[in-house]
N, C-alpha and C positions, 0 to 999 in steps of 0.2 A: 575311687578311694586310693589314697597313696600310700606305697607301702609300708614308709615310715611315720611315726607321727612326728619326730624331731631328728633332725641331724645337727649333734653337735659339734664342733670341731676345739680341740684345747689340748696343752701341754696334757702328756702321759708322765705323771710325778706317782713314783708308789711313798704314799705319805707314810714315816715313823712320826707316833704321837705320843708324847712324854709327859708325865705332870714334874710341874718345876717352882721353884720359889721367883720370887725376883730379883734376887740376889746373883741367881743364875745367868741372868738378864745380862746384868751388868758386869761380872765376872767376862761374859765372853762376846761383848759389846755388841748390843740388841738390842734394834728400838723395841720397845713393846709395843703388843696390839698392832703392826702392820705386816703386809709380805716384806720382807729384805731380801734381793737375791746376791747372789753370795758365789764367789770361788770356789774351788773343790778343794783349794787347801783353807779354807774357814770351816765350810763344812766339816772337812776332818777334822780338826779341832773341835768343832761342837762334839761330833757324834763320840771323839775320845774322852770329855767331860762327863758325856752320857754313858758311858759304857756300860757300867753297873747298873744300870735303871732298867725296870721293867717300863716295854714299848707295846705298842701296839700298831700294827702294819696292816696296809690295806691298798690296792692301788687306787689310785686318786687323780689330784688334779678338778680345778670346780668344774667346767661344762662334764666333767666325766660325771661326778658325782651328783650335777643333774640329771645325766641322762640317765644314769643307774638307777636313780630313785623314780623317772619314770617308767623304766620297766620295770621294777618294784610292784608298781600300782596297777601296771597290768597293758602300760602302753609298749609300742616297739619303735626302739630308738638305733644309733646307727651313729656312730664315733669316728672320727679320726685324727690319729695321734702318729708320732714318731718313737718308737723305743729301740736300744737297741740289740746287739747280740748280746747280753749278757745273763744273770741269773735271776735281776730284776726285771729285767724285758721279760725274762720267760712269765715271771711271778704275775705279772701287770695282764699280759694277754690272758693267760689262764684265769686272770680274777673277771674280766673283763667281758669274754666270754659267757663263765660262769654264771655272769650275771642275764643271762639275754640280750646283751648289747650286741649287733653285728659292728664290725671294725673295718676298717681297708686293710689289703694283704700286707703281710710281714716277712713274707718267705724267704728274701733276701736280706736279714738286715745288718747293719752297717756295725763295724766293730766300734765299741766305743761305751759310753756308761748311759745308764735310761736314768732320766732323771729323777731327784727326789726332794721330799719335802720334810724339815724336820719341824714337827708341830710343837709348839713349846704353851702348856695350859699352867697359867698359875692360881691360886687359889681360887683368885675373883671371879673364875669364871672365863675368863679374857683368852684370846690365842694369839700368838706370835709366831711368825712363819718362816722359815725362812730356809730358803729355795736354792739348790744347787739343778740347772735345767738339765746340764748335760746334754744329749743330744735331741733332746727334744728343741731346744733354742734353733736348732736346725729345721724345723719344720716348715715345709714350704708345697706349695702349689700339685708337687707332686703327690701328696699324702691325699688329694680331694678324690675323693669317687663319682663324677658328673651324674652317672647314670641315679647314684643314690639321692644326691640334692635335690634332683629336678622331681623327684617320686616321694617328696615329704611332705608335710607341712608348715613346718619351722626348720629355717635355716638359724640354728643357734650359737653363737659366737663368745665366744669367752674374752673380758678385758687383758686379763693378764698377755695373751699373745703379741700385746704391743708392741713388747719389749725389744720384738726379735724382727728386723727388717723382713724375712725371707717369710717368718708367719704372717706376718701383718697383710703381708700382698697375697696370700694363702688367702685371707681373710677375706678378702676385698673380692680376689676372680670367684671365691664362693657364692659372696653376696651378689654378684653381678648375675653367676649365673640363677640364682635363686628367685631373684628379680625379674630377670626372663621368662622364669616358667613358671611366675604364678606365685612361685612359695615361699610362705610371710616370710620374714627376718628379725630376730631378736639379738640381743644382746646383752649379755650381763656387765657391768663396769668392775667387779670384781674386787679392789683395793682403793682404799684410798691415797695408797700412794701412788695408785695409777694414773689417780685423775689428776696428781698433784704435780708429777714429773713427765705426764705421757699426753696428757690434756688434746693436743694436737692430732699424734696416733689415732689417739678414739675417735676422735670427729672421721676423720680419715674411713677406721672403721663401717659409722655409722651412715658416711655419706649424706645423701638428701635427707635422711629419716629413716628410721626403722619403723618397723610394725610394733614392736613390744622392747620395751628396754627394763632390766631390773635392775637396782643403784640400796644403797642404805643411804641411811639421812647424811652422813659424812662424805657419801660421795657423789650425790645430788646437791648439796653446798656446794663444794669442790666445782663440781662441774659449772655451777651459774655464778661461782664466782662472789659467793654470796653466803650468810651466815643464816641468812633470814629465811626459814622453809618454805613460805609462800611467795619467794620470788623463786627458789629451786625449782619449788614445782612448775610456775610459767614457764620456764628456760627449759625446762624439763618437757612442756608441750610444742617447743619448736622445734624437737631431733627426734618425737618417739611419738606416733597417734595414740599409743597403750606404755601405762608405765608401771610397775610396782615399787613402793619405795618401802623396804622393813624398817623398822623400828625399834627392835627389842620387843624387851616390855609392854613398852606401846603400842604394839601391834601392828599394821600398815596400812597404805594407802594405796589405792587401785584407781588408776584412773582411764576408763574406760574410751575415751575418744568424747565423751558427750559429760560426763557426770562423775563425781570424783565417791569410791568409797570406803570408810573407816570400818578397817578388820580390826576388831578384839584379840587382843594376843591373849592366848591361852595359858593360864599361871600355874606356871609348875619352878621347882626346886634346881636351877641351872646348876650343870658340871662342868659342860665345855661346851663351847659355841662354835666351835670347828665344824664346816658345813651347813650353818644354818641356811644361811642365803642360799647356798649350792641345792636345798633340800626345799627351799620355799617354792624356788623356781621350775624344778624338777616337778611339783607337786602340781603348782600354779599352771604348767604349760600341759600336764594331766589334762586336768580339767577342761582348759579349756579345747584341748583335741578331739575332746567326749561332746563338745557342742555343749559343758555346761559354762551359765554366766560367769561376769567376771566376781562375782559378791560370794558366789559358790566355791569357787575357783579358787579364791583367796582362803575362804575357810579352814578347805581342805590344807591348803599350804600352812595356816599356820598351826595348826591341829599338829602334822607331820615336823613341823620345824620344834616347836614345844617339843615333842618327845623325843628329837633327838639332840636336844641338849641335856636330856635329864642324865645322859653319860656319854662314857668316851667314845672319842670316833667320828667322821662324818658321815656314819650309813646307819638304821638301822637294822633289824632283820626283817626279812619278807615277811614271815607270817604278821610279822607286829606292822606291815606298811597294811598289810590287807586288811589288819582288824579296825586302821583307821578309816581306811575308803568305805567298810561297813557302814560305818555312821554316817557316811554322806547320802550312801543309795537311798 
């Protein structure tokens, strides 16, 4: 048995999450609805506009917040990130920690700013992200812990690292050695601005094929190139034997290697959508580490993704992740 059930690897961002109009948006020139990553003198300017606003802080980053919310539910996961000396570094490891995530060592680290992410939630529901990486953009090869990858079961890789040459190859000698020894590989696609500017990167990522890849409908288009979601999902079974595609509302799609199947999204009263995906995956890669089906699997995730849109934040609380896995046992 191995002793992780997932190693994930992804930016260390301690996300501030703000509700805002969309007026906001445009005042401080912001696509809506995607990641932007951003200068540290943008940044300041947003978070000066924000000053006055009540925030909400947490450390973050999406493979993080999948891995979080699988130890949530009871699995043990295994991170690595880059943060650096500062007071956020400190804030990020101690949350990190706190949560049952093991991490790679930090003992020496690099003078400099840990990255972050400012969540911008407007009315509708919608988040807008946008990303100063700081020294996480620096993450590279060095941050991999060998002995942890080869002793899991999911080597889990986060889209957004595209971004950054030095991660991206991080990405890659991960999967290689993951591949080596057995242990699956997934992938999340993360944004779809990733697919739309990084298109390449991710193939790179992904290599010959991953084991499990999860995408939303905009970046399962994106990726095939294609408007039409029954050509996504084709294109979607030539890079990934397992795939999950969310949907919202709608619920998702699970395709198992052999047979395709339709989760019922679970209907609740949306606040903020921040982490959904991060929390469907976290749920999803649960399950299936427990040896349950991919139909079970999906449930659970979307059960957990429902209630953590019903407010702010990408996590919910423990007890409230345990009183969801009740319902599955």
């Amino acid at each position: 048995m191995a002793k992780y059930h997932v190693y994930g690897i992804g930016n260390a961002l301690v996300d501030m999450e703000y509700e805002v109009e969309p007026e906001d948006l445009t005042a401080l020139r912001i696509d809506k609805g995607v990641m932007t990553l951003v200068d540290e003198a943008h940044q300041t300017e947003i978070m000066a506009h924000l000053a006055e606003r009540h925030h909400v802080k947490g450390s973050g980053g999406s493979a993080a917040n999948s891995v979080i919310a699988l130890s949530q539910f009871g699995g043990k996961g295994f991170y690595s990130c880059k943060v650096a000396n500062d007071p956020l570094g400190h804030f990020y490891l101690d949350d990190l920690i706190a949560s049952g995530v093991d991490t790679n060592r930090h003992g020496e680290r690099e003078d400099g700013h840990t990255g972050r992410c400012v969540v911008l939630v407007t009315p509708d529901s919608d988040r807008t992200m946008v990303t100063f990486l700081g020294i996480s953009g620096g993450l590279s090869a060095g941050e991999l812990v060998p002995e942890a990858v080869t002793d899991s079961d999911y080597f889990y890789m986060e889209g957004y690292l595209v971004t950054s040459d030095s991660a991206r190859a991080a990405v890659v000698a991960g999967r290689d050695l993951a591949r080596k020894a057995g242990v699956k590989t997934a992938i999340s696609l993360s944004d779809p601005n990733m697919v739309a500017y990084f298109k390449a990167g991710l193939l790179e990522m992904i290599g010959g094929g991953v084991d499990l890849l999860f995408a939303n409908e905009a970046e399962a288009m994106g990726m095939a190139g294609s408007q039409d979601l029954d050509a996504a999902l084709a294109y979607l079974k030539t890079i990934a034997r397992e795939f999950a595609i969310t949907r919202g509302p709608k619920g998702a799609l699970i395709w198992d290697g052999q047979a395709m199947h339709d989760i019922a999204a679970v209907k609740v009263q949306a606040v903020d959508t921040v982490g959904a995906g991060d929390m469907f995956a976290g749920a999803f890669l649960y399950g299936r580490t427990q040896g349950w089906e991919h139909a079970r699997s999906g449930a659970l995730a979307s059960a957990a993704a429902a209630k953590l849109v019903t407010s702010l934040g990408p996590r919910i609380p423990a007890d409230e992740t345990q009183e969801i896995l009740r319902r599955f046992l």
